[in-house]
N, C-alpha and C positions, 0 to 999 in steps of 0.2 A: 261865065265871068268875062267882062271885058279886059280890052289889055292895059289900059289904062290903070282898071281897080288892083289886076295883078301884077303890074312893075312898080307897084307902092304898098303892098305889102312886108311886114317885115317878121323874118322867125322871132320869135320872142323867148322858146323854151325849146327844147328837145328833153324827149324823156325815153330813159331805157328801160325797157322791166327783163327779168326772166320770170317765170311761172314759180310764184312762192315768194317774192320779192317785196309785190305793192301789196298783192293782194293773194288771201290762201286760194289761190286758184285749184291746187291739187285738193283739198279735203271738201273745198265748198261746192267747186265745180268741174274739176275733171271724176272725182269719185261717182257723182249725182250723174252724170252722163255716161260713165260707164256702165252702170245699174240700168241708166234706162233704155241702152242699148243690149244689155244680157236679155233683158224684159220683152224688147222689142224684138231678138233672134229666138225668143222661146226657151232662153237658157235657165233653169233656175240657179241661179248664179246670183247672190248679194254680196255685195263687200261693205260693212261695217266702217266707223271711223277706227276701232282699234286694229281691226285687222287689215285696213289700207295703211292706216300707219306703220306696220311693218314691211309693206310692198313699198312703200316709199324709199328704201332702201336700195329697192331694184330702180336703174334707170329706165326709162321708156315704155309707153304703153304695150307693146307688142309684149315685150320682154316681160313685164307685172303678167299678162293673160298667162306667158306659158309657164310664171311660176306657179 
């Protein structure tokens, strides 16, 4: 980009999210990725949406494994 096109640009929005906010990033897409990362360590390990729903409780990925 030239400097021209970028000292005429203007912010127009800022947006904040946390994870669960905009979008269910935890049921749709942290769960799907943890599964496919047990799958992919050889683990037989599934987490369900009822049963990540209750990990949901626990804060942080590490933290959910060693529950």
């Amino acid at each position: 980009m030239n400097r021209e096109v970028r000292n005429t640009m203007t912010l127009r929005a800022l947006i904040f999210d946390v994870d669960g906010t905009l979008a269910n990033t935890e049921r749709d897409g942290h769960r799907p990725a943890f599964n496919a990362a047990f799958r992919e360590a050889g683990l037989d390990w599934h987490w369900d949406e009822a049963f990540y729903g209750t990990l949901l409780n626990v804060t942080g990925g590490l933290e959910r494994i060693r529950h």
